[in-house]
N, C-alpha and C positions, 0 to 999 in steps of 0.2 A: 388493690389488685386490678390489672387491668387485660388483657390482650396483648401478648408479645411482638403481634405483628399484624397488619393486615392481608398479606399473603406471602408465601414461601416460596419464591423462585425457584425453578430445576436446580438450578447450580446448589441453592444452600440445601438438597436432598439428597438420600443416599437410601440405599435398600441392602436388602440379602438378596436377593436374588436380582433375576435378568427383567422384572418386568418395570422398569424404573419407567421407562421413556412410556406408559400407559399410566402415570400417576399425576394426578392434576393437583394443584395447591392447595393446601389442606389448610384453607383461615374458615375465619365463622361461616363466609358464606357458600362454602363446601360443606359446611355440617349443619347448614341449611338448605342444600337444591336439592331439589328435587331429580330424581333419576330418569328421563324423558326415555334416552336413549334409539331418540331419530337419525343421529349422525350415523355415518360409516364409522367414523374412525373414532369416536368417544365411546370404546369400550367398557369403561370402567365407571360412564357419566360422572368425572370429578369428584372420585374419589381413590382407594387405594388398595389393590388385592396384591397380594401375594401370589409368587410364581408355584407354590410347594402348600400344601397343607401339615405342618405339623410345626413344632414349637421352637424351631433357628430360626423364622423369618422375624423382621424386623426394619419397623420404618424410622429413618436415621435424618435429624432436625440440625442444620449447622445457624444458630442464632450471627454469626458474625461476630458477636461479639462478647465479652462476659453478660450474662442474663440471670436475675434472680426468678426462678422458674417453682411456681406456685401450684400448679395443677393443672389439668387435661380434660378436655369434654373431647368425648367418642359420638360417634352415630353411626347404625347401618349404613348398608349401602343397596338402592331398587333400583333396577334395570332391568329391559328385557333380556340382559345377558347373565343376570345376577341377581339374588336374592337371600344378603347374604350380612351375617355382625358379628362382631367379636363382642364375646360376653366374658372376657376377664384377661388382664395382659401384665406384665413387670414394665417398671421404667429403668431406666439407667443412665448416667452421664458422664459427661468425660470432658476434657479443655482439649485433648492431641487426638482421638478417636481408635487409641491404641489400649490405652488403658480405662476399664470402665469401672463405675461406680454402681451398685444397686441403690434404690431408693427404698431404705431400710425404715420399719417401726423398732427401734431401740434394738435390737442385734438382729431381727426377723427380717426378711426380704417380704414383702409386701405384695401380695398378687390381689388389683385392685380389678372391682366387681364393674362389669361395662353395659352393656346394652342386651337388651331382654325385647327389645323386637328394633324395627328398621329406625322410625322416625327420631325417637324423643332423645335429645342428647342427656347423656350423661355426665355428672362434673366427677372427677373425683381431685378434692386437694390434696397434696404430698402432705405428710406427715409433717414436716419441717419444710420449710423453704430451701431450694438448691441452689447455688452457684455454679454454674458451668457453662460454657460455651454450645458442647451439643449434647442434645436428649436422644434417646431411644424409646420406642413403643414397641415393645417383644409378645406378639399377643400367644397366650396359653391357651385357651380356648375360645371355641366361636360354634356358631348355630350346627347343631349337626347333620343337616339338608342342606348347608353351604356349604362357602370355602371361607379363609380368611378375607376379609372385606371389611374398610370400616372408613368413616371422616372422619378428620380430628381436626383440634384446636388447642394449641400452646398456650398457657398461659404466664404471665411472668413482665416484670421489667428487665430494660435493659442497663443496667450500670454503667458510671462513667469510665472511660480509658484511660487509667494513670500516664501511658505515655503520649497521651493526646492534650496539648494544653489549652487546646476547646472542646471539654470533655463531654458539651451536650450542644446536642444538633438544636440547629436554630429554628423554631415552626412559629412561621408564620401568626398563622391563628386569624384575629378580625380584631380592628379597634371600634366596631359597634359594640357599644350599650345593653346588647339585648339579653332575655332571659335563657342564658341555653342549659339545658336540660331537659329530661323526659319527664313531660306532662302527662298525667292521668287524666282521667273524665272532670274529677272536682277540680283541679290543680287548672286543665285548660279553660274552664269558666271562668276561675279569678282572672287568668290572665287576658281574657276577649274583653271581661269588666273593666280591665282597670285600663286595657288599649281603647275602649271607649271613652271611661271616662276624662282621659288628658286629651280625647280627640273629638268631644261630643259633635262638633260641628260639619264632622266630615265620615263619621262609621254610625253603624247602625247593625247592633246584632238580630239578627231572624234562626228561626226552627226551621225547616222543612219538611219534618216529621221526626218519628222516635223509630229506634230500632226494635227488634225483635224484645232483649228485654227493657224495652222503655226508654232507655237512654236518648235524650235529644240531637238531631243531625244539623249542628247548629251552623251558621254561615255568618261571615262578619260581611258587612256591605262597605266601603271605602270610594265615598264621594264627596263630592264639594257640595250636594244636593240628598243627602242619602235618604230610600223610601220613596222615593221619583223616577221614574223615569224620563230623562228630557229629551226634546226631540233632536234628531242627529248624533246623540250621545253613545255611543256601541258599550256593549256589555261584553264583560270579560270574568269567567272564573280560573280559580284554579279547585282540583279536586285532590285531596290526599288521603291514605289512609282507606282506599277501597280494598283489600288485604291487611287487616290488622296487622302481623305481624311486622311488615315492612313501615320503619315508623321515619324514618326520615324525613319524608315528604311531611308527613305530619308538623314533626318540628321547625320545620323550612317554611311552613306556611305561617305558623303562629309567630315566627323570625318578621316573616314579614308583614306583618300585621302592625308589627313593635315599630320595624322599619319606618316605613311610608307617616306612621303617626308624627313619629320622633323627625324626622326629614322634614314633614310637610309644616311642621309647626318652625323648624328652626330656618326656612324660607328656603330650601332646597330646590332651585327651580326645573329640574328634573322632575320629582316628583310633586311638585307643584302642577307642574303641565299636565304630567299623566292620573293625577284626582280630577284633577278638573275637565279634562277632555273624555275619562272613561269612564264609566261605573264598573267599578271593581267586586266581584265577589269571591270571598274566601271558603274554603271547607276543608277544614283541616280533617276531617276523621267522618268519611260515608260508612265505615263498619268500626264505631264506637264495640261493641261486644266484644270484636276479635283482638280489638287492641287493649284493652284491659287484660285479657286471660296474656295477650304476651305480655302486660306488661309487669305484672305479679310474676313472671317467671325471670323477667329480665336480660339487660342487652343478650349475654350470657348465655342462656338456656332457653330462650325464647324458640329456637328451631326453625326447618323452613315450614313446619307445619301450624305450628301451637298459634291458632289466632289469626293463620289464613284467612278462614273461610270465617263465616256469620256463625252465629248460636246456633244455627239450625242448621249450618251445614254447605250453604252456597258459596261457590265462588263466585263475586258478586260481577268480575268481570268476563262474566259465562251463562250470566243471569237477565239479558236485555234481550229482547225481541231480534227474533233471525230476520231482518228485512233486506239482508244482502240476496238470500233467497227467492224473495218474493219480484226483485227487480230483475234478476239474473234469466229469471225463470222468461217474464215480459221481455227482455232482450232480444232473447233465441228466438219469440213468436212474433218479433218484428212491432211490438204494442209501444215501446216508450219513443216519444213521449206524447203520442195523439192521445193513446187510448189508454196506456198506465204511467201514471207521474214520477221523473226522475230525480223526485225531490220531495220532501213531505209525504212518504210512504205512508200510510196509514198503516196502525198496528194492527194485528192479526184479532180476530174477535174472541178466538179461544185463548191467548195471550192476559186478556181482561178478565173473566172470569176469575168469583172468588176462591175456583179450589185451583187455580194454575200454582205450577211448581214455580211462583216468582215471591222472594223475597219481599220484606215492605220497605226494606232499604232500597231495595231498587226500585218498587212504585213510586217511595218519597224524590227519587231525583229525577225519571222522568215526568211527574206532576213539575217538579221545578223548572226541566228545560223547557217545560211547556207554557210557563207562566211566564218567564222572561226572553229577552230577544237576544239571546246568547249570539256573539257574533266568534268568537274566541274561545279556547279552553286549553289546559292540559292536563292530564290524568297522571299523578306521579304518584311513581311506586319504585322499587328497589332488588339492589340482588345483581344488575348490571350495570354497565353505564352505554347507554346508549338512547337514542332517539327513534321509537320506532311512530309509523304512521300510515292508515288507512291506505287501502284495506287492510283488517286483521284477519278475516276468513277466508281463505282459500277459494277461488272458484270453480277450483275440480273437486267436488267433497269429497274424495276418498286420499287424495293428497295432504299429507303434514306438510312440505313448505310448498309454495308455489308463487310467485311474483302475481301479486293482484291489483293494478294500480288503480285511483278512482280516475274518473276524469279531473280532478284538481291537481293532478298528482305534480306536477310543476312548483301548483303552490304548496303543497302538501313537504317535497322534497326543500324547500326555503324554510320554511318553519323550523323544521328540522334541523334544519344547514344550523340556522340562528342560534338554539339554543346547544348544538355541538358543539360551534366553533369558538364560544364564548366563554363554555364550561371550562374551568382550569385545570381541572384534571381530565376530559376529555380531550385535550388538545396538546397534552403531553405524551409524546411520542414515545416515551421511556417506559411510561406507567406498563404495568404487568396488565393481562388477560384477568378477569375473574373467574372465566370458567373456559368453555372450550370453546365459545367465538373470537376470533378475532375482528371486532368492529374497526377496529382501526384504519382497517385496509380498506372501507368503504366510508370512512369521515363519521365514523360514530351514528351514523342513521341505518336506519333499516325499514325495507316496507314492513308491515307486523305478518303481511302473509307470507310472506319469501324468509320470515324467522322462524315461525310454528303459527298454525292456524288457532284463532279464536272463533269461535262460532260466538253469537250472543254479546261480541264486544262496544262496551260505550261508546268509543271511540265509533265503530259503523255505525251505530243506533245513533248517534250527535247527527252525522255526518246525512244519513239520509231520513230521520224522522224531521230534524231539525233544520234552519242554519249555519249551524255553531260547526265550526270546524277543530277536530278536536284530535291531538298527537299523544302517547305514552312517553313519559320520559324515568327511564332507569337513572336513578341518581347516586348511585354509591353502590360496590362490588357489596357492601355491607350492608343488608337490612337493619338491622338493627344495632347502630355503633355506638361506643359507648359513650357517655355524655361528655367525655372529657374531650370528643374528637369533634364536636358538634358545632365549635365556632369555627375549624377550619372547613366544615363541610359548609358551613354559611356563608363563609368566603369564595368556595369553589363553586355556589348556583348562586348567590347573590346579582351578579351582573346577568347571566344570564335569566334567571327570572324577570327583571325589569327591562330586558331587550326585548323578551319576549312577547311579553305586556303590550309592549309599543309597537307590535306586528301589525295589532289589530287599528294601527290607520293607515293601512297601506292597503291600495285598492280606489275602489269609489266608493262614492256614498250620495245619497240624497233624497230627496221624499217627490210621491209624486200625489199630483193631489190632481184631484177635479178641475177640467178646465173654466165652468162656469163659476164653481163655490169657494174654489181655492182650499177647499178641505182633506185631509191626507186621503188615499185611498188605500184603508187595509187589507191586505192580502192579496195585493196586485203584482205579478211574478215578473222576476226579472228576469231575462235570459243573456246570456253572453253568444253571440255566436261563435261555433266550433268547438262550445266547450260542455256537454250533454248531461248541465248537472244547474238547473235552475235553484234561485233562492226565493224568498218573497220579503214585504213589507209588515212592518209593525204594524199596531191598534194605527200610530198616527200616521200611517203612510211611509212611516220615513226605512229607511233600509244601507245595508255595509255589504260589499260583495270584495271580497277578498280576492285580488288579483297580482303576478306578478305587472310590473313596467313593461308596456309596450301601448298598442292601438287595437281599440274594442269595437264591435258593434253592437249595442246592448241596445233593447226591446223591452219596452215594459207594457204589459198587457192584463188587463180587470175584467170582469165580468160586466158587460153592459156598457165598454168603453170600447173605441177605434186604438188598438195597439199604436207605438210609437216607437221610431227606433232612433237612435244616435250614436255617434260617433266620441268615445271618451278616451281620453289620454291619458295613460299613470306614468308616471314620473317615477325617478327614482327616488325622490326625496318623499322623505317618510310624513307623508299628509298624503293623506286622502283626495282624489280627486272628486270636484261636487260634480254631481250628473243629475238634473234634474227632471223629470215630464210632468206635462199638462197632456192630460187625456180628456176628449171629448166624448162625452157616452152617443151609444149608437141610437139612430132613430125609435127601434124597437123598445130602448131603457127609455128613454124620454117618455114615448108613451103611456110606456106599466109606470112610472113617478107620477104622470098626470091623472093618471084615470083611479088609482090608490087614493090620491086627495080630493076625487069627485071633480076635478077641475075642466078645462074645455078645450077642445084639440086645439091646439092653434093652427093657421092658415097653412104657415112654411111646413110645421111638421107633417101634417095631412097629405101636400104634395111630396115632399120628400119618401113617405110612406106607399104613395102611388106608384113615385118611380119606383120602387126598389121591389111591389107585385108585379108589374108591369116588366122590368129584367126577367123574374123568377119564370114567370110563363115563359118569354121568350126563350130560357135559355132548358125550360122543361121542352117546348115546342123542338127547339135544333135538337134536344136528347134524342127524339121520338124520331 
């Protein structure tokens, strides 16, 4: 048994009453969304109320074509307009829509039992399997503080066409190798095992902590060097699985895992180039907990809720430090960036304490960005298809959408571009809406604040605690689809994942080191002029500043060093431009390094030191 369709066009709908044109498609992932109900016009938040309350309405399914129709998941329906479910309905079918069939228990018409609050879908299988072209849902009763309301989901194959002599559509699919299927907790460790062991030379599995209940947040590393860091080398993750339920990304990552091994071994110079030019890290599942509980309930009955959130309850991308606040705040008072840093925010002090409201899945991955020099990332999750990217929080807090650009926002809009344009199903013009945005009309991107505000989102928290530049990608109108559908969704982000990958040597890069010692200088700040969003350098000096093609002035400045500034050229071709500095430390450093090792002024320093009290007064004396 599988899902009849992935969504229901207007055209193949039909109602009793007049409120048809307020009815959004009713596939799984309408009896998964959630009911926002920010829009004007998404009254109904994608799903389906009836014009009348009483037992003649009825929602009317035209499959296209004969369909063996197996059974029906129902859900609520929450909005601020609505709060509202059908707790019991008759089906019926029909091939001409004139004459109907009930879906009988042996001579009995059958009035099946539905929803008993908003979220948790309900399956209920037909008695018998049916043949028919179209279904009805005739609901008999519903909550009685509502009105008729409810999501659903068809289920059923569809049968070949006798008069069609190519009775089955031809799908694509993938001619990778890979394992597709929905992996659990046990199941995704054999397979990170065995992608290790045909690849010992180039992955390297790590923990980064355990979740809530224990469960490890495991990460595959994919290098020519793994367990190093080399210098000049940029670090790239991907993140999936931060919402349990939404498992796509999940499987897309452990695909790609498979990928690059199986590629890298059979001399693929594609990814030959990008192991060896990137450290790659993997993380299929940041909320192990939540994706277990969906995944015991399956593609099916998983919901938009079952396995969201952590075992305790967070939404994990709502659960990072507010530092859009803390910057925004510095803006107005005119502080960034002499007096408060436009980059590398420091976390708030009550954030750190042991009784804050923050999850240990989310400590476990900010300790991670903190440990590595993350240049790149994306956060994939499910439900849309679209690209969105920083800012996700609003700058007017009382605002749900509001356009919030960073200052990268150029680069930010590329990233994006990249992995939309690439997508296969993003970039089909035909494809149906999944819900009530149309992305299409903006190239499948979006800022995250100009969609709905995120307060606490990774993506801000990457973007201004870190360097790591980091975008959400909606990868399927279908959180959780079923495995049968899993090689053609590996088809449709396969390229675009590996383009994406390859973003991260676009820009400059270079290390700057000490001009006497030649040794890197860490945490010496890069700046771009006119762009009010600095980065800094690794342990060994070396540093990736992600820029579109054009002419830079970049400045790199240390503590105890004469800044230096230069002029670098990005190119359109996808390498990185080197940009490197030698910084001189200032008189005052030389000194504190001499007089620390007991050692003895030298001659030049001493005068050098003279002229520069000798300015200070005079230019205290012009003060005065």
């Amino acid at each position: 048994m599988r899902k009849m369709n992935k969504a229901i066009p207007e055209t193949q709908k039909n109602t009793a009453t007049t409120h048809q044109e307020d009815i959004e498609s009713p596939s799984e992932d309408d009896v998964e969304e959630e009911g926002s109900g920010i829009y004007d016009g998404d009254l109904y938040d994608g799903g389906w109320c009836a014009g009348y309350d009483d037992k003649d309405q009825w929602l009317e399914i035209d499959a296209r074509r004969l369909t063996r129709f197996t059974g029906v998941i129902t859900q609520g329906l929450n909005s601020i307009w609505t709060y509202s479910w059908v707790t019991s309905y008759k089906i019926q079918f029909s091939n001409d829509t004139h004459r109907w069939k009930p879906s009988k228990n042996g001579s009995q018409e059958v009035i099946f039992p539905a929803n008993k609050e908003l979220e948790i879908p309900v399956l209920n299988l037909l008695p018998e399997p049916v043949v028919a072209r179209y279904i009805r849902i005739n609901p008999q009763t519903w909550f009685e503080n509502g009105t008729i309301c409810l999501r659903a989901e068809i289920l059923g194959c569809a049968l070949p066409d006798p008069n069609n002599i190519y009775p089955w559509e031809h799908t694509s699919g993938t001619n990778d190798k890979l394992d597709f299927r929905h992996h659990n907790y046990k199941e995704m460790r054999k397979l990170m095992k065995n992608v290790s062991e045909a690849c010992p030379d180039i992955t390297r599995i790590y923990s980064i902590g355990k979740s809530y209940l224990g469960l490890k947040m495991y990460v595959m590393e994919i290098s020519d060097n793994p367990g190093k860091h080399e210098v000049g080398e940029p670090e790239f993750r991907y993140v999936a699985g931060m919402h349990g339920n939404e498992a796509l990304g999940r499987e897309l990552v452990l695909n790609l895992m498979e990928y690059l091994c199986q590629e890298y071994k059979q001399g693929n110079p594609r990814v030959r180039r990008l192991v060896t030019e990137t450290r790659i890290h993997l993380m299929p599942s940041m909320n192990p907990d939540g994706y277990e509980t969906a995944y015991k309930l399956g593609s099916e009955l998983a919901g938009w809720a079952m396995g969201r959130w952590t075992y305790e309850g967070f939404d994990l991308n709502h659960n990072f430090a507010d530092l859009n606040t803390e910057l925004w705040d510095a803006e107005d008072a005119e502080l960034v960036p002499h007096k408060f840093p436009n980059h590398y925010i420091p976390i708030p002090e009550s954030y750190t304490f042991p009784n804050a409201t923050v999850a240990p899945e989310t400590r476990a991955v900010i300790s991670w960005m903190q440990r590595y020099p993350f240049v790149l990332s994306a956060n994939l999750h499910g439900g849309e298809l679209v690209v969105s990217y920083p800012f996700d929080m609003t700058r007017t807090y009382w605002k749900a959408q509001e356009l919030t650009p960073t200052a990268d926002d150029a680069v930010f809009r590329w990233l994006a571009t990249v992995y939309a344009t690439s997508n296969l199903v993003m970039v089909d013009n035909e494809r149906r809406r999944c819900h009530y945005d149309d992305f299409m009309q903006e190239g499948n991107i979006i800022n995250g604040a100009n969609w709905h505000t995120v307060p606490g989102s990774m993506n801000d928290f990457s973007y201004l605690h870190t360097n790591c530049f980091e975008v959400t990608i909606e990868l399927s109108c279908d959180k959780f689809p079923h495995a049968s559908e899993l090689p053609q969704e590996w088809e449709n982000n396969k390229e675009s994942l590996l383009l994406y990958m390859e973003q991260i040597h676009r820009g400059i890069k270079g290390i700057v080191r000490d001009k006497d010692t030649e040794q890197g200088i860490a945490d010496a700040i890069i700046s771009v002029d006119g762009i009010n969003h600095d980065i800094r350098t690794a342990f060994d000096g070396d540093y990736w500043r992600l820029l579109n093609p054009g002419e830079y002035e970049v400045t790199a400045t240390a503590e105890g060093y004469h800044p230096v500034t230069r002029t670098c050229h990005v190119s359109y071709e996808n390498n990185p431009t080197l940009c490197d500095f030698r910084l001189a430390k200032t008189p005052k450093q030389r000194l504190r390094e001499i007089l620390a090792k007991g050692g003895k002024v030298p001659k030049d320093l001493a005068l050098r030191l003279r002229q520069l009290r000798l300015r200070q007064l005079q230019a205290q004396r012009q003060a005065q």
